[in-house]
Backbone bond lengths (Angstrom), bond angles and torsions (degrees), N, CA, C in turn:
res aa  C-N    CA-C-N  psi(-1)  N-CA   C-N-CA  omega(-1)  CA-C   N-CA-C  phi
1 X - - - 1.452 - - 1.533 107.62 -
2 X 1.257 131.24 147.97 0.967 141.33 -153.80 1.674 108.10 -102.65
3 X 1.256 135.40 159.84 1.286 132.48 -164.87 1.490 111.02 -73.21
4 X 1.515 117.75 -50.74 1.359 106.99 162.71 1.505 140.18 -47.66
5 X 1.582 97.68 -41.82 1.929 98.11 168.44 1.059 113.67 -93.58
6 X 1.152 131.72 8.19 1.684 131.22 138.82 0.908 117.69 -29.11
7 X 1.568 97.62 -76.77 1.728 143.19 -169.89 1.723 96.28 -48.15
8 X 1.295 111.21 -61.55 1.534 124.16 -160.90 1.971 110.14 -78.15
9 X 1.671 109.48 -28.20 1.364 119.00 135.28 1.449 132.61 -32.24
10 X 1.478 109.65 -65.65 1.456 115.16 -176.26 1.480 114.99 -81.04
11 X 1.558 110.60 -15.84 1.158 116.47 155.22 1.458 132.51 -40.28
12 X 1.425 93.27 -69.06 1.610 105.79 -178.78 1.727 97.43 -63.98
13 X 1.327 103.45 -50.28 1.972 77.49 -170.72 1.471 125.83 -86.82
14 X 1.527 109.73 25.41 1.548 135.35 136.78 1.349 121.07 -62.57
15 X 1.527 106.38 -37.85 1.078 97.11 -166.67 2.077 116.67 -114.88
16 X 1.255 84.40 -2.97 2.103 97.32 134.23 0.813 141.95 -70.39
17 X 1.434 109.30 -47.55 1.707 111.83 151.38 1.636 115.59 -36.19
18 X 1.594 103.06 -70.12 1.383 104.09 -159.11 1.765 115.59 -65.53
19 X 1.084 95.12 -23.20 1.718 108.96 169.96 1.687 121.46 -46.92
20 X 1.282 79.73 -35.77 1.636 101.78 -173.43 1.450 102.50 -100.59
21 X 1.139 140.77 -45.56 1.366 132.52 170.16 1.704 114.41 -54.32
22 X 1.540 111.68 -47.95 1.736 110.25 175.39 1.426 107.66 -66.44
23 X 1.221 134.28 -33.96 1.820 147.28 -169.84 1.763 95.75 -75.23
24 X 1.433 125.02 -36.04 1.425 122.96 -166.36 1.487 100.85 -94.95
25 X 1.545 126.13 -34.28 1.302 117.69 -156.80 1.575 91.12 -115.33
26 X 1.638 127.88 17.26 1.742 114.30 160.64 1.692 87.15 -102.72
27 X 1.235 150.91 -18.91 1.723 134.30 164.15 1.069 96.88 -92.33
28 X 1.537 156.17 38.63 1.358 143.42 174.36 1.562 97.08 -133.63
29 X 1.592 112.35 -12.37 1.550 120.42 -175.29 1.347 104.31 -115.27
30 X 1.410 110.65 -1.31 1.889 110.49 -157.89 1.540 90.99 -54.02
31 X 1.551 125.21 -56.07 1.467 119.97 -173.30 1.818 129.82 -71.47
32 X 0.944 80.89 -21.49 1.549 95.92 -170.31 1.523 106.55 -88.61
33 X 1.826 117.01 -42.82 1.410 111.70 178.67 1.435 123.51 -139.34
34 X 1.345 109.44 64.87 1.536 114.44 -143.41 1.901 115.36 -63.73
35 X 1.546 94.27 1.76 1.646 77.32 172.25 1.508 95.70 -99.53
36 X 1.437 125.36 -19.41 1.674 107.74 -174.31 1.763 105.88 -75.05
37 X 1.227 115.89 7.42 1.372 125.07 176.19 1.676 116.66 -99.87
38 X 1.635 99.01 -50.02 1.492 92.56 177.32 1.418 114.97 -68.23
39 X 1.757 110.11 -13.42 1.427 117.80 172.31 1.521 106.07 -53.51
40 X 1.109 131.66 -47.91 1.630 139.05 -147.16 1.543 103.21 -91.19
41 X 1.644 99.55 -10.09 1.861 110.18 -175.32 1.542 106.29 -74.14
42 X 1.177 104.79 -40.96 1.909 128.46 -159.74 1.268 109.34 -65.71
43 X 1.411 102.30 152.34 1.548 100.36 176.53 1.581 99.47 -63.02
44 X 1.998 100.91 160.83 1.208 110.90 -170.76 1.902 107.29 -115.12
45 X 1.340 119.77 81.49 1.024 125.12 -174.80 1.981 120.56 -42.12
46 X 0.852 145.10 118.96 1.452 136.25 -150.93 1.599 100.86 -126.42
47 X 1.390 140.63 92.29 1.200 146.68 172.63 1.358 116.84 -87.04
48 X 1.020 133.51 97.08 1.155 156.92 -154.14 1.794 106.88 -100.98
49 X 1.899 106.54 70.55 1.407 99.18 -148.06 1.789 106.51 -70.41
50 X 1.739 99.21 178.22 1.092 114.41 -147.79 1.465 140.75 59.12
51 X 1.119 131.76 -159.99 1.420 140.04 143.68 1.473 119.31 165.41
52 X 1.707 124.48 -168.07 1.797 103.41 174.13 0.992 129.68 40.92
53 X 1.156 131.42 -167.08 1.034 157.35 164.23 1.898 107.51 -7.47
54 X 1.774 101.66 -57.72 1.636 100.88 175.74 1.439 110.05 -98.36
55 X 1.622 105.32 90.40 1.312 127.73 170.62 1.438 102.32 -53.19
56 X 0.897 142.69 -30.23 1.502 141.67 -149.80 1.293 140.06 44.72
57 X 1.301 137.57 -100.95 1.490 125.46 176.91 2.069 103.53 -80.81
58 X 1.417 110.48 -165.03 1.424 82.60 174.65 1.413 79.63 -163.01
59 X 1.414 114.12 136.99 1.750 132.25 -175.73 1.655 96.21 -66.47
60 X 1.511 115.64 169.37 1.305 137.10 169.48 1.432 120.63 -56.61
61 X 2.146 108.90 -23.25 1.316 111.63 -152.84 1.485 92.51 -119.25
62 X 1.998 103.57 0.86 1.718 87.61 157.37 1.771 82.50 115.15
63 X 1.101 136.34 -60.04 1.643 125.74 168.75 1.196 130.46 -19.88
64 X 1.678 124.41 142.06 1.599 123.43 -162.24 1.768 79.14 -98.43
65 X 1.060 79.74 156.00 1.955 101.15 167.52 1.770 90.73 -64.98
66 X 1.501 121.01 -60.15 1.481 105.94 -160.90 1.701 91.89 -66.49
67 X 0.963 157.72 54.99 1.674 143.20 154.66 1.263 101.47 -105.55
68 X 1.996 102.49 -45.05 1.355 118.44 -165.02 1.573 112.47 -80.32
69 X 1.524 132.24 -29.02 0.857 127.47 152.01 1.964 128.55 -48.97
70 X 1.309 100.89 -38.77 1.108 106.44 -171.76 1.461 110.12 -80.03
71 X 1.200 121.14 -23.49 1.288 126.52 166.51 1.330 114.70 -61.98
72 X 1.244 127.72 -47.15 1.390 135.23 -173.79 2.242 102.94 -72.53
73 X 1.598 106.09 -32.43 1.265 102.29 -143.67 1.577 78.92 -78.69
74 X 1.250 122.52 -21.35 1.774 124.85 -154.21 1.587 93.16 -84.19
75 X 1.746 118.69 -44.58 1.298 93.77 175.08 1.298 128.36 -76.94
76 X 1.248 132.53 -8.13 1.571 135.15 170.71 1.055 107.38 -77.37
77 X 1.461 138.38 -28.33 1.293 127.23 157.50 1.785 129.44 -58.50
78 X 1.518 117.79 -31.03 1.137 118.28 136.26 1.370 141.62 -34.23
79 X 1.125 97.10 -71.76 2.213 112.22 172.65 1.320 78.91 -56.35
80 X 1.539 144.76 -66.67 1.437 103.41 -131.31 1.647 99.47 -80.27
81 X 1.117 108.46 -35.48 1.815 112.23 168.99 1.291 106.90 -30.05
82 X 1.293 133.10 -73.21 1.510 169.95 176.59 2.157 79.25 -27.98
83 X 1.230 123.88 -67.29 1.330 107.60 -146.85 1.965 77.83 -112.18
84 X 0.760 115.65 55.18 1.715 133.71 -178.99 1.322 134.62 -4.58
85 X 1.563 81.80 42.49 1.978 111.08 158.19 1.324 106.71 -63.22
86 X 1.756 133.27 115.60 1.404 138.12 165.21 1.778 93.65 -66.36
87 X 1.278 86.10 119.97 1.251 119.87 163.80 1.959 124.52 -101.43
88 X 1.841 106.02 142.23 1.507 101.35 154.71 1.384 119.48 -149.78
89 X 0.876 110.87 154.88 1.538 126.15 -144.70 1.686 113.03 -96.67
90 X 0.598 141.59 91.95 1.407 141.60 177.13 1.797 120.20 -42.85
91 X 1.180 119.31 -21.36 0.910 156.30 -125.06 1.018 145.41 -174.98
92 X 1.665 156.48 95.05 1.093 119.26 -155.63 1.591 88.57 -148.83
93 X 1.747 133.09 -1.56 0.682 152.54 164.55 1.673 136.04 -86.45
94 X 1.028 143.64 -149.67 1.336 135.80 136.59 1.990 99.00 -125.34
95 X 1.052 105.70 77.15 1.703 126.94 -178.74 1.594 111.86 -122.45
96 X 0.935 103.11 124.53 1.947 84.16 152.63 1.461 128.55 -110.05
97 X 1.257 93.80 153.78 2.123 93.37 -153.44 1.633 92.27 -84.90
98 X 0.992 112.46 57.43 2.107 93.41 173.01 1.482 103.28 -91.50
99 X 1.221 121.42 159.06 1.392 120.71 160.97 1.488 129.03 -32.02
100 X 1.289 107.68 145.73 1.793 104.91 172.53 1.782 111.43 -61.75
101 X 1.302 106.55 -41.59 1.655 101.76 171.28 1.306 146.70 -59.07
102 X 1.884 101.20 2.40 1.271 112.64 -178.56 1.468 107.46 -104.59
103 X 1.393 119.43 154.36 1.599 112.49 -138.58 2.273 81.19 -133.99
104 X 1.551 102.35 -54.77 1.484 87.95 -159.57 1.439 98.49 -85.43
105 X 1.173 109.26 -172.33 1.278 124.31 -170.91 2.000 99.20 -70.25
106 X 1.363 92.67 -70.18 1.434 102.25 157.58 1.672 126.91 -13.07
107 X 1.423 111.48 -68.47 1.635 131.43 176.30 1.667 97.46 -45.85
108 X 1.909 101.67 -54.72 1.379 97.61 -152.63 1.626 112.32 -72.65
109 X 1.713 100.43 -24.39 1.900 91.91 174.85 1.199 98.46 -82.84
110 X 1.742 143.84 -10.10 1.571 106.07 167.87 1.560 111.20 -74.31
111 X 1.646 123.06 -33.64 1.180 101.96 167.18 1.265 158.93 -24.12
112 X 1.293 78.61 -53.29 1.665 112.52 -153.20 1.948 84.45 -88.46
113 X 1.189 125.98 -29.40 1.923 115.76 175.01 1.347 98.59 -71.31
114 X 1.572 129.61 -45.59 1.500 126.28 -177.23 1.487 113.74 -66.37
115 X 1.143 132.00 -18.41 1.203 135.46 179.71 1.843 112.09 -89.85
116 X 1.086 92.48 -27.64 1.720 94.60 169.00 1.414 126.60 -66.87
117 X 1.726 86.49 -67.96 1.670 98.02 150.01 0.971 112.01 -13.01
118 X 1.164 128.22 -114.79 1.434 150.67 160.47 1.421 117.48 11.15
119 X 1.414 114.03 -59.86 1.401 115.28 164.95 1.627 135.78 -92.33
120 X 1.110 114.84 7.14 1.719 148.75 154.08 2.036 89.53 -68.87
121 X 1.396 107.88 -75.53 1.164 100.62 -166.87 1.383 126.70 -55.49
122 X 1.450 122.25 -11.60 1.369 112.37 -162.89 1.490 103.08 -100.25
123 X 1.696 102.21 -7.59 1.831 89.49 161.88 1.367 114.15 -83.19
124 X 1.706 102.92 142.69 1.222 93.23 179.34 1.816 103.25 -84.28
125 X 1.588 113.52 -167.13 1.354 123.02 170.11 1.596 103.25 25.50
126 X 1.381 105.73 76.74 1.729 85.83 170.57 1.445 97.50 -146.41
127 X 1.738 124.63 159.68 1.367 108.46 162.75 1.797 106.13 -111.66
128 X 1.305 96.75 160.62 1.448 112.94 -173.33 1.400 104.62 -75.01
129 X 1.636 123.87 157.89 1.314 115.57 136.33 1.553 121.40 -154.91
130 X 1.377 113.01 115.36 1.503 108.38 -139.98 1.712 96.46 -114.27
131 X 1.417 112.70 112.23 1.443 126.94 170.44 1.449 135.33 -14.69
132 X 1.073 158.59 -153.45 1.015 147.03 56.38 1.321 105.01 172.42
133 X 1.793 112.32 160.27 1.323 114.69 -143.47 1.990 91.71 -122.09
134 X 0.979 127.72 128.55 1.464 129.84 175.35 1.644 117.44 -112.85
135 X 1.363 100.56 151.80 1.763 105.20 -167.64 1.403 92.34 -109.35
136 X 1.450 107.92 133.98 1.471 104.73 154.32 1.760 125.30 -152.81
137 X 1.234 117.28 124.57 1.643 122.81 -157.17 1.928 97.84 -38.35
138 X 1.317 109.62 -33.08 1.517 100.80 -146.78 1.753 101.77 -94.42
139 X 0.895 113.28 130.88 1.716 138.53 176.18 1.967 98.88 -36.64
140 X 0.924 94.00 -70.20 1.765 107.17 173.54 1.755 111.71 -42.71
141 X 1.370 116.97 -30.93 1.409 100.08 -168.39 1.540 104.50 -114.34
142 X 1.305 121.15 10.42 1.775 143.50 155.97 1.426 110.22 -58.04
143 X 1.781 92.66 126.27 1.945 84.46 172.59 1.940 99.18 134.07
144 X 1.088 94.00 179.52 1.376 96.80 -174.15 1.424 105.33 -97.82
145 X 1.568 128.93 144.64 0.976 163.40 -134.31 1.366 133.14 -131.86
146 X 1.316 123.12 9.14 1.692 106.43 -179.07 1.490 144.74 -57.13
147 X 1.569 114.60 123.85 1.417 120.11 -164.24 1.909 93.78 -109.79
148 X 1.260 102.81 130.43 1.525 114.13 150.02 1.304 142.46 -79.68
149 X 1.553 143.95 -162.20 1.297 120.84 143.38 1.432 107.08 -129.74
150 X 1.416 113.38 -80.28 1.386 124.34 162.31 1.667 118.13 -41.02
151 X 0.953 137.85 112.70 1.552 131.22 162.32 1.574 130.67 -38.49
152 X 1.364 92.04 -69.02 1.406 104.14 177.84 1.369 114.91 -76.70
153 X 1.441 138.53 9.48 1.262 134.13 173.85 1.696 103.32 -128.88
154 X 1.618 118.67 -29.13 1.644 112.24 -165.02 1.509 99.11 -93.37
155 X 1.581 120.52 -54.26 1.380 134.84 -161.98 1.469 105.05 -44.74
156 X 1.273 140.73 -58.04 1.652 108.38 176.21 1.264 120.20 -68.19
157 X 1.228 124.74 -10.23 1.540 97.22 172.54 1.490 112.12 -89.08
158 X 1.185 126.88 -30.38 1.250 149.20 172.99 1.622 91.63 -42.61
159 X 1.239 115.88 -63.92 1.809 123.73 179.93 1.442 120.89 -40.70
160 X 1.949 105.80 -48.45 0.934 141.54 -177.25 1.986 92.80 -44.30
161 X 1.476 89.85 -74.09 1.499 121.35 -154.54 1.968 100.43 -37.07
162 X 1.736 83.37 -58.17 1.525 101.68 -158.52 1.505 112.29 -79.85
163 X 1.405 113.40 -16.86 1.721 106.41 161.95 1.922 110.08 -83.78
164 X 1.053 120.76 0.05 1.383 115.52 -173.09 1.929 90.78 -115.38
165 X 1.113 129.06 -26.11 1.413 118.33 173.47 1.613 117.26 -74.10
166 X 2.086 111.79 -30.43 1.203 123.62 175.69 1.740 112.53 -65.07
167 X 1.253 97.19 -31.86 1.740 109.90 -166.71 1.333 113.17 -80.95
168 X 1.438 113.34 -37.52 1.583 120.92 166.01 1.670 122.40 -64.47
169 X 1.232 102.21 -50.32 1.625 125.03 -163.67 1.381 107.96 -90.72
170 X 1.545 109.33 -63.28 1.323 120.23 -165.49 1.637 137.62 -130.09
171 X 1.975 103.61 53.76 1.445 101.21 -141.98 1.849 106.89 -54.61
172 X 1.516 101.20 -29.00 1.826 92.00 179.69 1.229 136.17 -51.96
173 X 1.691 113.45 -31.58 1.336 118.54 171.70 1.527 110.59 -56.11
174 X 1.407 90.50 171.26 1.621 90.54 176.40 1.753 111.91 -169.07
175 X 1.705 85.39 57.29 1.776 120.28 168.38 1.045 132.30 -44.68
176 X 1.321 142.58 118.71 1.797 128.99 -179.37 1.890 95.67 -113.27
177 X 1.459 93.54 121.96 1.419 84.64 158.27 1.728 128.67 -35.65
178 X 1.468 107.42 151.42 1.334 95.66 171.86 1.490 108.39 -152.21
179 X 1.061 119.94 178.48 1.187 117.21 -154.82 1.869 113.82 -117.63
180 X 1.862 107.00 101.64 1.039 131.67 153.05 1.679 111.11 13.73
181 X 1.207 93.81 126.82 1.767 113.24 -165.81 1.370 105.30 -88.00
182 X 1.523 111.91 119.81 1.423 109.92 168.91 1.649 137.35 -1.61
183 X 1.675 89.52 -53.17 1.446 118.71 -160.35 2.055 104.59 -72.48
184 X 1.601 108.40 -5.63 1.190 102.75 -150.44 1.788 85.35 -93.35
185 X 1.371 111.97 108.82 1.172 101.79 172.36 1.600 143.10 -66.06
186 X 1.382 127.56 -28.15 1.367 119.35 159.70 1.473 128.29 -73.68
187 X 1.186 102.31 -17.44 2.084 111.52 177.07 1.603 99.21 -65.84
188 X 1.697 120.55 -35.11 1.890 129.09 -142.65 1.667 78.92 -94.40
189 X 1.633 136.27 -44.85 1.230 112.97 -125.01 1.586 80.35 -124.64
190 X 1.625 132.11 45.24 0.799 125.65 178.14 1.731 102.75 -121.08
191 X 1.575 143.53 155.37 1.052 143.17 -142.91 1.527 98.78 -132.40
């Protein structure tokens, strides 16, 4: 088997695990923390970052980050179907949704963040969860990654997420979620 469907293997049964860890600990919190519960009720919005044209980072074996995201985002949309979280998809292609009027590459990734926006926002009660895989030369910044936004509404699941992605993938690390950089425009301009 090849390193990517390894990768995209251990993915999905990462992401059974974690299915089952957010599904056990929003009725295991219903009393104790009832918004990190009604959180786990809501539709589960699935952004599957990048796409088109902005492949984004790009693996060793030649793969766009948006293939590899989308691979991962399509099977969590399954499991969560499967344990019958309404789900929506940002995505369901390897496309990016910017307007037809945007011409450069440039135009089309500001589009294509305003158009998410946009359609992130019009669900109501839902939580986000937006993909994506980053390259970086240095040993120290390798590994899994969870970013939040809101505190008091993202951070336990975010907690949830990132001790069950460390425990599967990566028991040596020893990652704390953290919380999403100003600068990141679809996480800031979402409601």
């Amino acid at each position: 088997m090849n390193r990517l469907k390894q990768r995209i293997t251990w993915c999905g049964l990462l992401l059974t695990a974690l299915a089952v860890v957010v599904l056990a600990q929003g009725t295991w919190l219903e009393k104790a923390d009832p918004t990190f519960a009604r959180m786990t009720q809501q539709t589960l919005i699935i952004d599957p970052g990048h796409g088109g044209e902005d492949g984004g980072a790009v693996s060793v074996s030649g793969k766009s980050e948006s293939q590899i995201n989308l691979a991962i985002a399509l099977e969590l949309d399954q499991l969560m179907g499967f344990y019958g979280v309404p789900t929506v998809m940002t995505r369901s292609t390897d496309v990016s949704i910017h307007d037809p009027e945007a011409s450069t590459l440039r135009e089309k990734k500001v589009s294509d963040l305003h158009n998410r926006v946009a359609l992130i926002n019009q669900v109501e009660n839902a939580t986000l969860i937006s993909i994506h895989q980053n390259s970086s030369p240095s040993p120290s910044h390798r590994g899994i990654q969870v970013f939040y936004g809101d505190e008091a509404l993202s951070l336990p699941l975010a907690q949830a997420i990132q001790q069950t992605m460390l425990e599967v993938l990566s028991p040596e690390k020893k990652r704390a979620p953290q919380h999403i950089a100003s600068s990141v425009y679809l996480m800031n301009h979402i409601s």
